[in-house]
C-alpha positions in Angstrom: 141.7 123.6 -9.2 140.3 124.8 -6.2 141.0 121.5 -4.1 144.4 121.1 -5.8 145.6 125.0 -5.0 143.9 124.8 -1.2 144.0 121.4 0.0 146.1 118.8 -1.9 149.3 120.1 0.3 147.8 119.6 3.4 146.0 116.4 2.4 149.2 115.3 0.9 152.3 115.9 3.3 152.1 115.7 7.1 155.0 118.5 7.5 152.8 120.9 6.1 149.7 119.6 7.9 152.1 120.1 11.4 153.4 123.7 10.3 149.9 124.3 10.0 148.5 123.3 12.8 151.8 125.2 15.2 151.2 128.5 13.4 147.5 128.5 14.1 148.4 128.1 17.6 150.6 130.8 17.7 148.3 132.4 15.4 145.9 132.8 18.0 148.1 133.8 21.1 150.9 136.1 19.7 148.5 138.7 17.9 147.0 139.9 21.2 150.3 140.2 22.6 150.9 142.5 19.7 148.3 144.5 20.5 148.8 145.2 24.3 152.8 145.9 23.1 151.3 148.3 20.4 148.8 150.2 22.8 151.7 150.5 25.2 153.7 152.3 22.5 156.3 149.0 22.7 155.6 147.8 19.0 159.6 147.8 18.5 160.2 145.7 22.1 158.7 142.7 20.1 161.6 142.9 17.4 164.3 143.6 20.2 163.2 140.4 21.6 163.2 138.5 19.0 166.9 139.2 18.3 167.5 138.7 22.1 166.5 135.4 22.1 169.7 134.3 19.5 172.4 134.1 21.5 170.8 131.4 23.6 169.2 130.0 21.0 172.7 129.7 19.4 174.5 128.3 22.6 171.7 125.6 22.3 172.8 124.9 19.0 176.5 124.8 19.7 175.8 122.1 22.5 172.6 120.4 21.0 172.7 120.6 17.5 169.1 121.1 16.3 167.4 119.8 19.1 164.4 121.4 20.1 164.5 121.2 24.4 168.1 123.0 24.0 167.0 125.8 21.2 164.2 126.6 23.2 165.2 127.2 26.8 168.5 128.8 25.8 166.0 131.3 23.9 163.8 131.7 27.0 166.7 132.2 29.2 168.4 134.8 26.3 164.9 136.8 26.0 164.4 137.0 29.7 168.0 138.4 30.1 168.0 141.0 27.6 163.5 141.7 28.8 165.2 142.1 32.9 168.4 143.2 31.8 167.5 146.4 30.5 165.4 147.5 32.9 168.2 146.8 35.8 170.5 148.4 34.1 168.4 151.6 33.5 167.6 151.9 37.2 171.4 151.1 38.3 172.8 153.7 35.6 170.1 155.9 35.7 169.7 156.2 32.0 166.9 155.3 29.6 165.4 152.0 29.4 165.5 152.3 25.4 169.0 152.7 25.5 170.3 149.8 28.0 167.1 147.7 25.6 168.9 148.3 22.5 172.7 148.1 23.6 171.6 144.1 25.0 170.2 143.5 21.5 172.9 144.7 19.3 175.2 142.4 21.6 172.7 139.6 21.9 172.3 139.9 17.6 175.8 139.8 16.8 177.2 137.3 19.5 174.1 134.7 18.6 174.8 135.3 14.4 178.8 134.6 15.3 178.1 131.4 17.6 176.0 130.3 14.6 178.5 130.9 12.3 181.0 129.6 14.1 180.0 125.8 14.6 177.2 125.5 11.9 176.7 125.8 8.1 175.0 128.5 6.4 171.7 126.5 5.5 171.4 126.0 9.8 171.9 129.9 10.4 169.0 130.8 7.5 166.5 127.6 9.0 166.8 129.5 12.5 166.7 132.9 11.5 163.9 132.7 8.9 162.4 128.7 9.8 161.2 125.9 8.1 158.5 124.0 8.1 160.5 121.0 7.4 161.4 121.6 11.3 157.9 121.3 13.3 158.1 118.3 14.2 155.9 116.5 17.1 157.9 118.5 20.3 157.7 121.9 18.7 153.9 121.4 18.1 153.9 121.1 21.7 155.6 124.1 22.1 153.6 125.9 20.2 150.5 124.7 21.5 151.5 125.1 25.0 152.8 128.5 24.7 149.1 129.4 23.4 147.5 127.6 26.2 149.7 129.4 29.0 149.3 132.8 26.6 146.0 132.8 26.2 144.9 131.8 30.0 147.6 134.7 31.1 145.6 137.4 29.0 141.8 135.9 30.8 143.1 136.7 34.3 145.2 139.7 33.4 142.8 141.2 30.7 140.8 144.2 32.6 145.1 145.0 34.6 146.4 145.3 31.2 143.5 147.8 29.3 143.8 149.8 33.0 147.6 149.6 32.3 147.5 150.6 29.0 145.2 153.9 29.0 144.7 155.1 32.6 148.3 154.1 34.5 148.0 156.4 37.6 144.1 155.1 37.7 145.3 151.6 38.1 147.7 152.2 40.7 145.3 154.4 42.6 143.3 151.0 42.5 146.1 149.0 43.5 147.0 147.3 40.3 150.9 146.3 40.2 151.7 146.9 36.9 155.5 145.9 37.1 153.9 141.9 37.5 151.6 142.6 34.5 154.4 144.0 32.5 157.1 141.6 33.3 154.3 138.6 32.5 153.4 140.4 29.1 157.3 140.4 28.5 157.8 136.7 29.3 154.9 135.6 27.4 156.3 137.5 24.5 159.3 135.6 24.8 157.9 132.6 24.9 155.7 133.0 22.0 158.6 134.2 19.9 161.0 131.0 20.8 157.8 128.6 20.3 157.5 130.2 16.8 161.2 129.5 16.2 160.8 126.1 13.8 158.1 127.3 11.8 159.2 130.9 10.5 162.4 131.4 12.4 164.0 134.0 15.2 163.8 137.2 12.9 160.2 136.1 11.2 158.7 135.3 14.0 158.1 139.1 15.8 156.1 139.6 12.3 153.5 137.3 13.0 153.0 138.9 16.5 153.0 142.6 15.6 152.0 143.3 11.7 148.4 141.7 12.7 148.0 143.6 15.9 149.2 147.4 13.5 146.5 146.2 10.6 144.1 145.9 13.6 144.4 149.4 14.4 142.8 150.3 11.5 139.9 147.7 11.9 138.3 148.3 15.3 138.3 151.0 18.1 138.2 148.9 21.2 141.2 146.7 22.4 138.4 143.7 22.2 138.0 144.0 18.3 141.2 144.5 17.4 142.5 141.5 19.3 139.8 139.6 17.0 141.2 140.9 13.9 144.5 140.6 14.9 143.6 136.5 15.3 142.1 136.3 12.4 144.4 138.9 9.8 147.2 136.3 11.5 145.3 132.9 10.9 144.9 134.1 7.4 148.5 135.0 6.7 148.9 131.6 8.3 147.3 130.1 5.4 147.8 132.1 2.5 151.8 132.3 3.6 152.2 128.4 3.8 150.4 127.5 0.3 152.5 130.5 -1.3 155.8 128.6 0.5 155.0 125.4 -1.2 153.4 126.4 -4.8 156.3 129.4 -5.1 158.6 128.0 -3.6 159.7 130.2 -1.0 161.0 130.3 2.5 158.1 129.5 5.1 158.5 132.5 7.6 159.0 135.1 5.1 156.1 133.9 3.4 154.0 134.1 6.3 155.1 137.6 7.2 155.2 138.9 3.4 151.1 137.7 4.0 150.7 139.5 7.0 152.3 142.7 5.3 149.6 142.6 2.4 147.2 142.6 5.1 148.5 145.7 6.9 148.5 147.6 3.9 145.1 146.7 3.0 144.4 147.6 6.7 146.0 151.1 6.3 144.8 151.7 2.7 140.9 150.9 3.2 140.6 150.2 7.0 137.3 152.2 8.6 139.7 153.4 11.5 141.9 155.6 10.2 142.7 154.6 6.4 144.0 156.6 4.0 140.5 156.4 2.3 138.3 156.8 5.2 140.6 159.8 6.4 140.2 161.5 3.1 136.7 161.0 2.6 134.2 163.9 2.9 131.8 163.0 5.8 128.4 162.4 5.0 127.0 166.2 6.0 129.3 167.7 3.4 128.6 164.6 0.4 125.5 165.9 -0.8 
């Protein structure tokens, strides 16, 4: 039962093997990203971007049909747009960042859902809003696994910038770290991340798999170091358990994955050491006895 439940799919059907193997790789670099957004108190910039990155995904799709090269540099070149836009716009206008951020992704939403719409059927606007693993195919495993690679090598060299950018801004310039580069990096990488997840569990999906692992880590560690860990791994479990419940339920690949990585976070905030609703309302040890 054991072998048929946990490894007949995978032994069985090569799609499933190659959705597999792409969400492991993002699995690995979109969780950390999550947690530097998170710790910078831009959990929500994640989703914006996400949505950001439909219009050019959907301008793709209107000249290129479903192929891959098209979906995914119209989506870099949307998420880029609407991750520069808003911050041009706030400094020309002189208003709030948030604002100009959230005005380009109500636009961006709508115009990339009515593009859609307009030249495809319904079953294309669900497969790249939600995914499907019947879409990883050989180029988006590239994608995917070079969008780790570049991810994961950004966050070696621009670890220690980022924590000093994260909890100690003025020290950091004091030191002469430009955090502008840093940000705008962690930005495009997001981006990037979010369009390579496109096939497997779609535009909307996709900003679940980077952030709900990164929140449930919150409640797991206390330095940015252990909850990058648990992030990886709360996300190469969700990974897992989301893609077997896809194909024994049933169900839709990406929502799958991020109804997995949900359980997790409430696990996370219901028993988690750091902050759970259990450990919070625990007597501490001098007043048990």
């Amino acid at each position: 039962m054991i072998h048929d439940i946990f490894i007949a799919p995978f032994a069985e059907f090569g799609f499933l093997r190659r959705a597999l193997v792409g969400c492991l790789a993002v699995s690995l670099s979109a969780p950390p990203l999550g947690v530097f957004l998170m710790l910078r108190r831009m959990s929500l910039t994640g989703d914006v971007l996400a949505h950001g990155i439909l219009p050019g995904v959907a301008l793709g799709f209107v000249l290129a049909g479903l192929w891959l090269p098209a979906l995914a540099l119209g989506g870099l070149l949307a998420g880029l747009v609407v991750a520069l836009g808003s911050g041009a716009l706030a400094r020309a206008t002189g208003g709030r960042e948030d604002a100009a951020l959230a005005a380009l992704y109500l636009t961006a939403l709508a115009a990339g859902v009515t593009l859609i719409s307009w030249r495809g059927s319904a079953v294309e606007l669900t497969q790249l809003l939600f995914g499907s693993v019947l879409g990883v195919d050989d180029p988006a495993l590239l994608l995917m696994g070079a969008a780790a690679s570049l991810t994961l090598g950004f966050l070696a060299l621009a670890w220690r910038p980022l924590i000093l950018e994260c909890f100690d801004p003025s020290f950091a310039q004091a030191v002469g770290v430009r955090g502008s580069v840093w940000h705008l990096g962690l930005l495009a990488l997001v981006v990037m991340n979010l369009v390579a997840a496109l096939q497997a569990v779609g535009s909307l999906m996709a900003v679940g798999l980077m952030m709900l692992p990164a929140i449930a880590a919150r409640h797991l560690a206390r330095d940015v170091g252990g909850m990058v860990l648990a992030a990886i791994g709360i996300a190469l479990v969700a990974t897992l358990v989301g893609l077997l419940a896809s194909y024994h339920l049933d169900l839709p690949s990406g929502p799958a994955i991020v109804l997995a990585a949900s359980g997790a976070w409430l696990l996370a905030l219901v028993f988690g050491p750091v902050d759970g609703l259990v450990a919070r309302h625990r007597p501490g040890r001098h007043l048990a006895g």
